[in-house]
Z-matrix of the N, CA and C atoms (Angstrom, degrees):
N
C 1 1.456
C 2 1.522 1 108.30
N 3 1.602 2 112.03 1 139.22
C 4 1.820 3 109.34 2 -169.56
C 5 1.524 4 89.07 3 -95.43
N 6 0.971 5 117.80 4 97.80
C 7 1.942 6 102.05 5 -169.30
C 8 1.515 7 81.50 6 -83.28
N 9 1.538 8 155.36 7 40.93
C 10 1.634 9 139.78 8 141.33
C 11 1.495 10 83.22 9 -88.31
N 12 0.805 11 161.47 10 -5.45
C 13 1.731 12 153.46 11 166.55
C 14 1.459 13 115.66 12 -82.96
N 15 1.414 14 101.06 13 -10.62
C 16 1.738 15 106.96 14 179.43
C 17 1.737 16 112.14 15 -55.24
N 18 1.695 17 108.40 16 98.20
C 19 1.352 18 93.43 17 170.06
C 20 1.433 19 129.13 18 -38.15
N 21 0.993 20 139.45 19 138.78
C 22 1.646 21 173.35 20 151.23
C 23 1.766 22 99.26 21 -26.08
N 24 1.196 23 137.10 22 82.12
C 25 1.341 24 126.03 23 -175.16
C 26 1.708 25 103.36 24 -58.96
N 27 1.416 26 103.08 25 138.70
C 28 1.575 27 106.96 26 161.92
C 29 1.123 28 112.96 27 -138.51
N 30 1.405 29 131.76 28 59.63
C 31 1.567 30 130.62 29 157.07
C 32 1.614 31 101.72 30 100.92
N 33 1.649 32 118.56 31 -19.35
C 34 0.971 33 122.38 32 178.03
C 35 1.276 34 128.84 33 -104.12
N 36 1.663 35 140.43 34 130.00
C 37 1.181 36 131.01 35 160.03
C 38 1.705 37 105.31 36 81.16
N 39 1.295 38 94.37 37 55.64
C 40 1.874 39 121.57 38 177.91
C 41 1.185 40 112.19 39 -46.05
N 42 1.330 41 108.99 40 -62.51
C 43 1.351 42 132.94 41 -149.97
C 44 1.269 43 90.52 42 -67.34
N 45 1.503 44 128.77 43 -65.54
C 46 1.737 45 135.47 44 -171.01
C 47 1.226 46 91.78 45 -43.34
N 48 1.551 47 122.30 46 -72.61
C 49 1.143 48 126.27 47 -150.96
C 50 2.169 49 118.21 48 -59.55
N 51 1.570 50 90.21 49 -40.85
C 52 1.675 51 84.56 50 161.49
C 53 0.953 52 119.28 51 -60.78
N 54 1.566 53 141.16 52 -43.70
C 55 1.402 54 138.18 53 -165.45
C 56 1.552 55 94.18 54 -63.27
N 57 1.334 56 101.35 55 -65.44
C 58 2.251 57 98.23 56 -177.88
C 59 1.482 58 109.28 57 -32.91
N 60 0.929 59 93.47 58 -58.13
C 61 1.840 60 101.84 59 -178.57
C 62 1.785 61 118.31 60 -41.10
N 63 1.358 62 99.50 61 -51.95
C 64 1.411 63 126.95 62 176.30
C 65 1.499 64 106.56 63 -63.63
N 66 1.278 65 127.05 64 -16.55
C 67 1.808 66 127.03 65 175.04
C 68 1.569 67 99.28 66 -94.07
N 69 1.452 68 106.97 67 -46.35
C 70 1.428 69 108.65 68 -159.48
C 71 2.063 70 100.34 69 -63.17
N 72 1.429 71 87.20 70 -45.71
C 73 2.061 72 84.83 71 -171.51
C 74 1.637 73 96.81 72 -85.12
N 75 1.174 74 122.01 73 -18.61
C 76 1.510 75 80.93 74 155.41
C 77 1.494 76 142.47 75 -81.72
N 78 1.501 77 105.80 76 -24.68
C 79 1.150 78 130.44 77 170.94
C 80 1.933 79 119.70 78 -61.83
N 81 1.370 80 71.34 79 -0.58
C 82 2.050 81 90.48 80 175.40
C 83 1.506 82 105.78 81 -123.57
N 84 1.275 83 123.97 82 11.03
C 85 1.285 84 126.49 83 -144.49
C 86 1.379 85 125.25 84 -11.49
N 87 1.475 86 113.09 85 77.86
C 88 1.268 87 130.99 86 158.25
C 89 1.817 88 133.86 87 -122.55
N 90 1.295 89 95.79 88 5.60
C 91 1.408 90 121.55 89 155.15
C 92 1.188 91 98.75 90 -18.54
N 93 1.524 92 111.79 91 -101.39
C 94 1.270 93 124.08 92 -165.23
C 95 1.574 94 120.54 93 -28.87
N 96 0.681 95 141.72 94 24.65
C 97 1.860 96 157.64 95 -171.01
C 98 1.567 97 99.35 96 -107.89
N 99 1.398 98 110.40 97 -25.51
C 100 1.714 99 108.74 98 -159.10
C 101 1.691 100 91.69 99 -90.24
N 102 1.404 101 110.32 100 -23.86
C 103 1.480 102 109.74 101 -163.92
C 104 1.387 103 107.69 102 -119.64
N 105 1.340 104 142.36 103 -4.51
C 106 0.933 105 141.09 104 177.80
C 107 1.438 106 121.78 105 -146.36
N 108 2.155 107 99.77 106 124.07
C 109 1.363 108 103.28 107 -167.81
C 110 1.454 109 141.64 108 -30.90
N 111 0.880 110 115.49 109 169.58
C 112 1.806 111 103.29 110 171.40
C 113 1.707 112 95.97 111 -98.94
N 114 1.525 113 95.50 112 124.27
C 115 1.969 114 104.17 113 177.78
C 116 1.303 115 86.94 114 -66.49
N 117 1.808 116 94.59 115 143.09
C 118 1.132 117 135.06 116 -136.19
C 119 2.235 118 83.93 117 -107.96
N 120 1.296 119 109.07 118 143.90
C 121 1.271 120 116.51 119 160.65
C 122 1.490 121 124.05 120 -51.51
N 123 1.094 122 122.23 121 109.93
C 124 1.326 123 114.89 122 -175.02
C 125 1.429 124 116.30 123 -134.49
N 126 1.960 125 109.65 124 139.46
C 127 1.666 126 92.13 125 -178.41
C 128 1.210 127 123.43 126 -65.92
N 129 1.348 128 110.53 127 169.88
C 130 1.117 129 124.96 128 166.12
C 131 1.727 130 110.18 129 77.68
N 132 1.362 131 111.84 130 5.16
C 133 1.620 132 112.02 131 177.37
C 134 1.633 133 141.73 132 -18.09
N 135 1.112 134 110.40 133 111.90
C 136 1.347 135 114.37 134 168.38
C 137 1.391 136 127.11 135 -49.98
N 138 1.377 137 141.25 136 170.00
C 139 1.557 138 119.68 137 -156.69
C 140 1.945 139 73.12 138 -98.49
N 141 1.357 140 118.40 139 -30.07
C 142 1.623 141 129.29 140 -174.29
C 143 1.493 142 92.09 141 -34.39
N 144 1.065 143 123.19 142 -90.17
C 145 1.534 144 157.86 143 -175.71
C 146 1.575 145 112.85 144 -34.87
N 147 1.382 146 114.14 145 -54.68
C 148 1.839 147 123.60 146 155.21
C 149 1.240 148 95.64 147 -28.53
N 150 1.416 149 127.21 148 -81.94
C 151 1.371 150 147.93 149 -117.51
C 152 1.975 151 96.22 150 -93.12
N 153 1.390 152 100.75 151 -40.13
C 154 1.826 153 107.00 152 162.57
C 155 1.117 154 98.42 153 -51.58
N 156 1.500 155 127.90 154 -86.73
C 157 1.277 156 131.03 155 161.75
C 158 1.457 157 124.59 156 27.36
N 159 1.821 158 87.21 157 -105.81
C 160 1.877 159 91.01 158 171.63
C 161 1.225 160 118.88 159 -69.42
N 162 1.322 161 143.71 160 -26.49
C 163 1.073 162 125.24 161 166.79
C 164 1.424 163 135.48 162 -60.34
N 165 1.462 164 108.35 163 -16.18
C 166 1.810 165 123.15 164 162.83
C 167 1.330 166 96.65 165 -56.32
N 168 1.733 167 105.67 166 -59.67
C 169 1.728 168 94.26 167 -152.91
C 170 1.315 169 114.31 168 -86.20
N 171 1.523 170 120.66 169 -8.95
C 172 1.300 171 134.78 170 172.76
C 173 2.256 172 84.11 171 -62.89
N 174 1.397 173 131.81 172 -70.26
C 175 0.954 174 124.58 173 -119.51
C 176 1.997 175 83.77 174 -91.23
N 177 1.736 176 104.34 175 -5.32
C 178 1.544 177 84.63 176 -172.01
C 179 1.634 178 108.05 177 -94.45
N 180 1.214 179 94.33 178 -18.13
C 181 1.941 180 99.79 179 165.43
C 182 1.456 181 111.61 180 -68.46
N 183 1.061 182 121.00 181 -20.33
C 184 1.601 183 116.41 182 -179.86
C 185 1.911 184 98.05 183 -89.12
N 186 1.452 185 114.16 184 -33.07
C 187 1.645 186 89.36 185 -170.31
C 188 1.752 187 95.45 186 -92.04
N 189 1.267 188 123.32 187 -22.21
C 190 1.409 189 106.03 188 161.19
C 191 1.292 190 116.91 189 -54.05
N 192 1.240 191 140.09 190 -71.05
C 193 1.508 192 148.87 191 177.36
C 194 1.282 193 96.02 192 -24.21
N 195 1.629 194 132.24 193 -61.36
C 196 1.864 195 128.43 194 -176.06
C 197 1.412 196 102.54 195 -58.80
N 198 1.292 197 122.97 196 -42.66
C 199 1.740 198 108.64 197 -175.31
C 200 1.456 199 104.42 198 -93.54
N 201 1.111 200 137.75 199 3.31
C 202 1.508 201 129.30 200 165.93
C 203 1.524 202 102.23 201 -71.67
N 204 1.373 203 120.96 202 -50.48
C 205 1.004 204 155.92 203 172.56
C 206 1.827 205 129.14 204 -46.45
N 207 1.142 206 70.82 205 -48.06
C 208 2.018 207 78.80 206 159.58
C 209 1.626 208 120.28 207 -106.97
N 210 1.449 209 102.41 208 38.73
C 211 1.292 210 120.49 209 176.04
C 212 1.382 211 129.70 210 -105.85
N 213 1.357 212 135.25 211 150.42
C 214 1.375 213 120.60 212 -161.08
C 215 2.141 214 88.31 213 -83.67
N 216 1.634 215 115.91 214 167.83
C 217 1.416 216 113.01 215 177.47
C 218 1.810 217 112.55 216 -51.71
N 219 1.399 218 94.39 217 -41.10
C 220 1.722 219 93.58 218 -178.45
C 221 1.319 220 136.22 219 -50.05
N 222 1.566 221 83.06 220 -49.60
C 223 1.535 222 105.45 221 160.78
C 224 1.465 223 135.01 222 -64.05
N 225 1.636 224 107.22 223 -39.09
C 226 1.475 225 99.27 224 178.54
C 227 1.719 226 110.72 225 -74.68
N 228 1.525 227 113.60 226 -14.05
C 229 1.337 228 118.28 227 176.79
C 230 1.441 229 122.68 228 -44.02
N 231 1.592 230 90.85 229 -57.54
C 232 1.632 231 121.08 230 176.75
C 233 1.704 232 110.53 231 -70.37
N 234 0.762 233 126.81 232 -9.43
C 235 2.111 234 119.41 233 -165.97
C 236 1.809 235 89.19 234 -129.74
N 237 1.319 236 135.19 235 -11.37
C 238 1.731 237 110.36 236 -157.37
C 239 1.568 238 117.86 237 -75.94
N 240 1.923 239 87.11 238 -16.87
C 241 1.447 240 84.29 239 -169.10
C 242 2.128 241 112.03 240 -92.95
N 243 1.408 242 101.37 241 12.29
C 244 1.151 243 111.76 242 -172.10
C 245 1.993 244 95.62 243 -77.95
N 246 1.691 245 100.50 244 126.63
C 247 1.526 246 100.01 245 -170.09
C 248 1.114 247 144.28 246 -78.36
N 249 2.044 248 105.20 247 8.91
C 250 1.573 249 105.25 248 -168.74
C 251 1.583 250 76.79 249 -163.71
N 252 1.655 251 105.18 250 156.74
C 253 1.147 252 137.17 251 -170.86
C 254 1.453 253 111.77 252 -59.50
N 255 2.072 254 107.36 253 -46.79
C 256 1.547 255 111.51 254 179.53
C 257 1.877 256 109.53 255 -69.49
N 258 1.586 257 125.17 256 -17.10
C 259 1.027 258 107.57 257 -157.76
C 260 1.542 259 90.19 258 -81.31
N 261 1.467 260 103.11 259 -37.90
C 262 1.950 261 97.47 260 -169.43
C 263 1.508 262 111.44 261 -69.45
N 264 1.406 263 113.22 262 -25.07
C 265 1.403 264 99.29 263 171.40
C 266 1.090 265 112.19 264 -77.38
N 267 1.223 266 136.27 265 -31.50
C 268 1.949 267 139.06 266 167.67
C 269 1.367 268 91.61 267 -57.54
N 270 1.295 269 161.46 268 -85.92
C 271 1.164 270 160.97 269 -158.49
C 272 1.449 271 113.00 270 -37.46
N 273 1.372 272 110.39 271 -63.55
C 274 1.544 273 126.95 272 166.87
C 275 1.501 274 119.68 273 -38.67
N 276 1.540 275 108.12 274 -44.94
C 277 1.163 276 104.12 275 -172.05
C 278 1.644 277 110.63 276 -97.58
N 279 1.282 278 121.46 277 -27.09
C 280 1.384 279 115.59 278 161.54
C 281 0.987 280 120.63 279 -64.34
N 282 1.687 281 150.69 280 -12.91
C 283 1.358 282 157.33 281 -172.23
C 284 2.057 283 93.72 282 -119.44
N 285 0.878 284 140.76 283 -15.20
C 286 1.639 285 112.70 284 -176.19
C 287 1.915 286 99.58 285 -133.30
N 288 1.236 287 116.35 286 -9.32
C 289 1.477 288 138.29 287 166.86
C 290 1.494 289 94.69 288 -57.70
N 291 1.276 290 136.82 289 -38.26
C 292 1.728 291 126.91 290 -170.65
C 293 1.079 292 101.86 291 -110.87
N 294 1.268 293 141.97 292 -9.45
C 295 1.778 294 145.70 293 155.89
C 296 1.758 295 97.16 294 -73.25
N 297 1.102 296 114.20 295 -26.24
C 298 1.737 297 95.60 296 -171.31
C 299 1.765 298 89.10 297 -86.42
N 300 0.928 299 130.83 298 -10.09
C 301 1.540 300 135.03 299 179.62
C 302 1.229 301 114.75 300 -76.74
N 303 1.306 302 115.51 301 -35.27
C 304 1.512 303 127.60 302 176.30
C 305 1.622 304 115.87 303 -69.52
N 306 1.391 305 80.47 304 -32.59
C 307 2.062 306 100.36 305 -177.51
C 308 0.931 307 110.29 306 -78.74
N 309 1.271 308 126.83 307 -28.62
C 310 1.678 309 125.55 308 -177.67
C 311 1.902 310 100.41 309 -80.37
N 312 1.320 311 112.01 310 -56.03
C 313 1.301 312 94.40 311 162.38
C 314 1.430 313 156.21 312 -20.93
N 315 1.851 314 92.26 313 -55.26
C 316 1.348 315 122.22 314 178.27
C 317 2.051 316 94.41 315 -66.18
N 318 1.120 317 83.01 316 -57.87
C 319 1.505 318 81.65 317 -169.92
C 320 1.470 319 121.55 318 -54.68
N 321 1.588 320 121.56 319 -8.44
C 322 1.291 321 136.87 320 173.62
C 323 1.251 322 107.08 321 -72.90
N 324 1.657 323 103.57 322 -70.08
C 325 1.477 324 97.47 323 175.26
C 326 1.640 325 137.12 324 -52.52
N 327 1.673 326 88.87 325 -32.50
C 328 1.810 327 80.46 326 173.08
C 329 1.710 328 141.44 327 -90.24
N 330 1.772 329 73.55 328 2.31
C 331 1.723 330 99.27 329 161.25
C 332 1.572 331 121.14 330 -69.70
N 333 1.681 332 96.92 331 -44.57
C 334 1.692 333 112.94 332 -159.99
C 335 1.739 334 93.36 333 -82.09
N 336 1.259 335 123.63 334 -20.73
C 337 1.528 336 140.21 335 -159.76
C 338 1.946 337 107.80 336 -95.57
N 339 1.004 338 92.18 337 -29.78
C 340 1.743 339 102.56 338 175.93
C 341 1.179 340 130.29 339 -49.28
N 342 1.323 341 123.73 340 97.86
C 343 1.385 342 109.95 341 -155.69
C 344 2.204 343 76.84 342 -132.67
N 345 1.941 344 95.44 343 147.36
C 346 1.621 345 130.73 344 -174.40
C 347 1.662 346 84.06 345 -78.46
N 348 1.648 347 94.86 346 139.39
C 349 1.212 348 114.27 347 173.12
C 350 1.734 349 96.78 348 -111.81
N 351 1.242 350 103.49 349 143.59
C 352 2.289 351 104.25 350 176.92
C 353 1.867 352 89.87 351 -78.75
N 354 1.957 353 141.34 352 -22.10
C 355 0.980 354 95.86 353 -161.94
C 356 1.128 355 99.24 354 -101.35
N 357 1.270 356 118.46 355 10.79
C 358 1.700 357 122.80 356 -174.70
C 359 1.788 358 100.04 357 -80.31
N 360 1.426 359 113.85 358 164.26
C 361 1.705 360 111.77 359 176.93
C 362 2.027 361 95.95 360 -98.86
N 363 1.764 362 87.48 361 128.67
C 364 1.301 363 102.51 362 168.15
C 365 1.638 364 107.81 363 -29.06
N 366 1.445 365 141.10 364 -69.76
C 367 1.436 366 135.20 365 -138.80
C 368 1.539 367 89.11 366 -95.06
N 369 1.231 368 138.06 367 -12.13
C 370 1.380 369 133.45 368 150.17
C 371 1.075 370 123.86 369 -45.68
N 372 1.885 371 112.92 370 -68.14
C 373 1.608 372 116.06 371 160.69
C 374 1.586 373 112.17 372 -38.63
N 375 1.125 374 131.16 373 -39.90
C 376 1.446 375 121.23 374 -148.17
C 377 1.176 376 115.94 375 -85.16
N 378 1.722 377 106.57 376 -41.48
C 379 2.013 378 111.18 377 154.70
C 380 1.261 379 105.93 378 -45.69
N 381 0.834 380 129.54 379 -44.47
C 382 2.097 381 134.81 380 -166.42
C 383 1.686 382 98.91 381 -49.88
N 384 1.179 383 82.64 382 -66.78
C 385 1.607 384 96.64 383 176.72
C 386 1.914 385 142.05 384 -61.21
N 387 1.815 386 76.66 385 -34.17
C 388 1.467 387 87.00 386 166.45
C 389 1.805 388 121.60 387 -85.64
N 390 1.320 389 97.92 388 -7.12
C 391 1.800 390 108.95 389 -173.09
C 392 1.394 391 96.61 390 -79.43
N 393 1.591 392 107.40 391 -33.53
C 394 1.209 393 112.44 392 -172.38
C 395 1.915 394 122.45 393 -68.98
N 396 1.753 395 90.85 394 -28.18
C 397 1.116 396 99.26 395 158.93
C 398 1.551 397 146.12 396 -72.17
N 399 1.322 398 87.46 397 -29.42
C 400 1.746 399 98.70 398 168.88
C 401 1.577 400 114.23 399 -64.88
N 402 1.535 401 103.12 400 -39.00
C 403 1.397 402 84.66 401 -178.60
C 404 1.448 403 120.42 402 -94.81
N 405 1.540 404 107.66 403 21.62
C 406 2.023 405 95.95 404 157.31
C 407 1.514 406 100.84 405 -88.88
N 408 1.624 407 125.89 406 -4.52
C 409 1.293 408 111.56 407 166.39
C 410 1.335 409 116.63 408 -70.87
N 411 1.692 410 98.07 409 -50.15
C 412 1.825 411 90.90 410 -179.77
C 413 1.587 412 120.03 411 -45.91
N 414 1.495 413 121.52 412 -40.67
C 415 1.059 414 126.27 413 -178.33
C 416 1.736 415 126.87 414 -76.05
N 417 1.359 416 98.05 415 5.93
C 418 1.293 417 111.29 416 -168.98
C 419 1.426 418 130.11 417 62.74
N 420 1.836 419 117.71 418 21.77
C 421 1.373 420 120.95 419 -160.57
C 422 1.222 421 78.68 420 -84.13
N 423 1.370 422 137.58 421 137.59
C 424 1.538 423 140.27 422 150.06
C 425 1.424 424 108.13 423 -90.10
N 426 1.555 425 111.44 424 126.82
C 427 2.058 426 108.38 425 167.29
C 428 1.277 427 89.87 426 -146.69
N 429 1.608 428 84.72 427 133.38
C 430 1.485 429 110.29 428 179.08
C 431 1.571 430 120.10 429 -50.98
N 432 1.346 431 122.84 430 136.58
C 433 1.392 432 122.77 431 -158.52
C 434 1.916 433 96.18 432 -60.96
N 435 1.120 434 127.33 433 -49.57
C 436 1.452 435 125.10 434 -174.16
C 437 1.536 436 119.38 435 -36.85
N 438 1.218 437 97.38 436 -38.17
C 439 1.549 438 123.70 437 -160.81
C 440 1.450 439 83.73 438 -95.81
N 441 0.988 440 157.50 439 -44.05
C 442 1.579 441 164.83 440 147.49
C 443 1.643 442 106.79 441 -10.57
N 444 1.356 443 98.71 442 -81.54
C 445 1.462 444 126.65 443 161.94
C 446 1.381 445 131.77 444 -24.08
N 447 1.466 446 101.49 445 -61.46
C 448 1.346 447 121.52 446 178.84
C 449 1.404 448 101.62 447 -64.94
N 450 1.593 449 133.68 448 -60.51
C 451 1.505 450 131.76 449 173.58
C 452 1.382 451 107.10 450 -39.90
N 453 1.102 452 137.53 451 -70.29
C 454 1.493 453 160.66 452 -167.56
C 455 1.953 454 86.38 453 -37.32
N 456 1.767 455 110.49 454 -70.76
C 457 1.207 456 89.00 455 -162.25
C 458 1.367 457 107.79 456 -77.58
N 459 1.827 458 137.51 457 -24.72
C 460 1.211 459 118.90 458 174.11
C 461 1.895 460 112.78 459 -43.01
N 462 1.031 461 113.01 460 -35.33
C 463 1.127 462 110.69 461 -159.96
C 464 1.889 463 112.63 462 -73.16
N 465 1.434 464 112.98 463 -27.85
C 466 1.661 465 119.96 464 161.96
C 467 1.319 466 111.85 465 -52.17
């Protein structure tokens, strides 16, 4: 994966864009920053425990820096000064998590709404339709292929 090809999130198309995100920091293994605290200062420290330490915050500035980074300019304007990796991904996902909700909708209706034109070319319509299908996968809408079918031919 060229993750310098990582589209630029801009408010659009969350869901893709977390999953990319989700290959790239693991594939850096620094994921774990989003889910697990930063060890806490403690007296009397072990050199063990130091070294947990900076390497959390060494590893949560590096997966912030990738998602600041795979951000459109507007966006990274608005999120850079946010101070740890879990808050921007909590942020991210409470603010574009209910826009991908809206999209799945939209995308219901303009599935259930699709109606074959005679001057359009049949295998034209059918990408339309099938693009349309891929993305109730991306979104995780599952419908049973019958029920698939059956739309497909009401719609000829």
């Amino acid at each position: 994966m060229d993750f310098n090809k990582l589209e630029h999130f801009d408010g659009g198309n969350f869901y893709r864009w977390q999953k990319k995100m989700f290959f790239l920091l693991t594939t850096l293994k620094v994921y774990y920053v989003i889910n697990v605290p930063r060890p806490e200062l403690a007296e009397n420290e072990t050199m063990v425990q130091i070294r947990e330490r900076q390497k959390w915050i060494q590893d949560d500035e590096i997966c912030r820096g990738h998602i600041l980074n795979a951000m459109s300019n507007t966006l990274f304007d608005a999120y850079h000064n946010v101070p740890t990796t879990k808050e921007l991904w909590t942020q991210f996902e409470a603010r574009y998590m209910k826009e991908d909700v809206a999209s799945k909708r939209f995308l219901i209706t303009k599935f259930t709404s699709y109606k074959m034109m005679d001057s359009r070319s049949v295998m034209e319509q059918f990408h339309e339709i099938k693009n349309m299908l891929d993305h109730f996968s991306q979104y995780k809408l599952n419908m049973d292929e019958p029920i698939i079918v059956t739309k497909i031919i009401d719609k000829l």
